[in-house]
N, C-alpha and C positions, 0 to 999 in steps of 0.2 A: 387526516387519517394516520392512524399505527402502523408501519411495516416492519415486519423481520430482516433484517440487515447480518452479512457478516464482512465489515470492513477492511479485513486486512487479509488478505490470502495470496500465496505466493504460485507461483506456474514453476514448469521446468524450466521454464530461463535463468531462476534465479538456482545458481550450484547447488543449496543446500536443497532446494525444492526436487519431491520424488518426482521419478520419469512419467506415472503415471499423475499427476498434475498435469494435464494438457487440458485446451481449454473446452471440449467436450466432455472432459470427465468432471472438469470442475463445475461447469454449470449443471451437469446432469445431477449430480451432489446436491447444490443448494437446491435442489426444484425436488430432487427427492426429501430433502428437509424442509419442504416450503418456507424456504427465504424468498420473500420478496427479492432484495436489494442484494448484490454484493459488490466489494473490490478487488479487485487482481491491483496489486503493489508488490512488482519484482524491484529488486536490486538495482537501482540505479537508472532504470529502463523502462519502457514503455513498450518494447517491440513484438509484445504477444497478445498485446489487446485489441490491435484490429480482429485477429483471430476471436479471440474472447467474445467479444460482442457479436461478431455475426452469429455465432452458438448461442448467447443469451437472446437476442432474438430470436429465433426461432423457437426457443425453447419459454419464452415470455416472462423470462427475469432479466430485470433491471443491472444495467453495470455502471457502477460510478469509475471511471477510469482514476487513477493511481498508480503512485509507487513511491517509492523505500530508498531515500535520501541518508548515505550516511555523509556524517560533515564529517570534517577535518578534525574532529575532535572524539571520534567515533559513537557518537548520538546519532541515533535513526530517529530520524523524521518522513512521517508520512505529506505526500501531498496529492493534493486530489484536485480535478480538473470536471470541466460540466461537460467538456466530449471527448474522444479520442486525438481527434486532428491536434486539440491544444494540448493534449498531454504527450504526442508525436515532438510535435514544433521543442517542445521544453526538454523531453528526454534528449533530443540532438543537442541542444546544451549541455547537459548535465554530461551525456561525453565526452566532449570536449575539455571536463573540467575531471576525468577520471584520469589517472595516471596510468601509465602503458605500460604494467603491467600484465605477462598473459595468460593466460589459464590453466591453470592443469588440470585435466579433466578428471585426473588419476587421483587426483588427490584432494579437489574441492567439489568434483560433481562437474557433469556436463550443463552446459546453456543453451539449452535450444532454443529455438525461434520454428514455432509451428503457423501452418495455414489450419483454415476453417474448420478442416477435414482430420483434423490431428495429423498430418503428416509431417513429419520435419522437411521444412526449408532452408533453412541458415544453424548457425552456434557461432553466438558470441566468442571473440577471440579473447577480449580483456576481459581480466576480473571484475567481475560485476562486484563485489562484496569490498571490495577497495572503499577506500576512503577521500572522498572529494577533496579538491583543495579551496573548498570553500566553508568556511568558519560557521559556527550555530545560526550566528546571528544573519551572516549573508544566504545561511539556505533561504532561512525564513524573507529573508528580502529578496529575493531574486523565485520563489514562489507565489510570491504577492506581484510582483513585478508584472510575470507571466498569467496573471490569473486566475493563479490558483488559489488554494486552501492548504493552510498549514496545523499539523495537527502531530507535536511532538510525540512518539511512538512507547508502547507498554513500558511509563514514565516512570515507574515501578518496579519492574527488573531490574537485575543486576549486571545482564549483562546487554550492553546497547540503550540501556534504558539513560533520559537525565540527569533524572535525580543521582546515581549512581556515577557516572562519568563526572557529572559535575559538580554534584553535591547541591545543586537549586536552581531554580527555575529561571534562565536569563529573566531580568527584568526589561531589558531594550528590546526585544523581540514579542511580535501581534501571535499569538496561535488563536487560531479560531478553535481550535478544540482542544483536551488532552485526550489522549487514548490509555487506559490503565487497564492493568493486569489481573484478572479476577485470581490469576496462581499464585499472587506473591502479597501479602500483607503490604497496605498503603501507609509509608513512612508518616510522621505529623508535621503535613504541611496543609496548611490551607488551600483548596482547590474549589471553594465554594462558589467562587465568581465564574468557574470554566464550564463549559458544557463537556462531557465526558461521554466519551466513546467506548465500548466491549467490543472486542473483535478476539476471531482463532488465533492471527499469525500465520495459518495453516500451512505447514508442507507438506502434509498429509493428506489424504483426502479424509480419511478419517475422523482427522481433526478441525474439518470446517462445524462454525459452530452452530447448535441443533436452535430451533427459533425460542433465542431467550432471551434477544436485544431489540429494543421497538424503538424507531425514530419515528416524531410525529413529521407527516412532510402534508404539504398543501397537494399534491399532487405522485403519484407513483411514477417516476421517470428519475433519469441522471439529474435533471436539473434540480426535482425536488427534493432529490436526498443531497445536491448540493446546497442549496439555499437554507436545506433547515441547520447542515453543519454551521453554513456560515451565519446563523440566526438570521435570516431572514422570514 
């Protein structure tokens, strides 16, 4: 079957993302656009998708858990995981490999950490938008490692994007997918062999996107919109 997907959206945890990005407003958004499917991919973290999912539950949209891997090289890579718990386990990685770094709310946006209910519980201390000290190549291997799905991020853009940071697409590194930019004209590279992903970005709520992306999945659930990224 076809599902509306929008794969890359950010919560208030991640600085740049608005306060009203909490995860009731955001599923109430895709369900108002009947999206099937979405992702919540904060900034280096995982810590607002317990929250997330119990909302897509009840509200009966699909969450593929994710997030927003910058390497050492400042390329955002998405990775995406088939439950919470594994994308939990991996985010506690991925901090330990963030530099300490700490916030300033004043000047990059606050980072919350909401429950169920939208109420703020916590706010990230470190910059989330930091830069790992893990290389292109080791994100993509240390997301495979863990589980997941690697899926180079709006590879198109100028800013955060591959192509642009690095001028080409590592060839030592697996992505299971690319994710490209319908705002920005696609350099000439061959990308015929990749399966490609549309997603918002969103830190908007306005800018989750309206149902114009269909994956085909054997089944409507996290696992099936995981399986069809990873061509299964």
């Amino acid at each position: 079957m076809n599902i509306y997907c929008d794969l890359h959206i950010h919560s208030c945890l991640s600085p740049c993302g608005d306060m009203l990005m909490t995860p009731n407003n955001i599923v109430g958004m895709a369900f108002i656009k009947q999206l099937d499917a979405i992702a919540v991919c904060d900034h280096n973290t995982a810590e607002n998708l317990p929250a997330v999912k119990e909302a897509a539950d009840m509200m009966g949209v699909v969450l593929l858990p994710g997030m927003e891997l910058t390497t050492k090289e400042e390329v955002h890579m998405l990775a995406y995981f088939p439950d919470v718990e594994s994308a939990l386990r991996f985010s506690r990685l991925v901090h330990a490999h963030l530099p300490p770094i700490p916030n300033r709310p004043e000047f990059f946006g606050r980072q919350v950490i909401m429950n169920s209910q939208d109420e703020e519980v916590g706010e990230e201390e470190r910059l989330l938008i930091s830069a790992l000290d893990w290389s292109f190549e080791e994100c993509e291997r240390q997301i495979h490692l863990h589980g997941g799905l690697c899926v180079p991020a709006h590879i198109n853009r100028g800013s955060n994007g591959v192509l642009n940071a690095l001028g080409f697409l590592p060839g030592g590194a697996k992505y299971d997918a690319l994710e490209v930019s319908d705002a920005v004209a696609m350099p000439p590279i061959d990308i015929a062999g990749y399966r490609t992903l549309r997603s918002s970005d969103a830190h908007y709520l306005e800018n989750i996107l309206e149902p114009t992306f269909t994956l085909e999945v054997r089944e409507k659930s996290a696992q099936g919109v995981f399986d069809a990224i990873a061509g299964r």
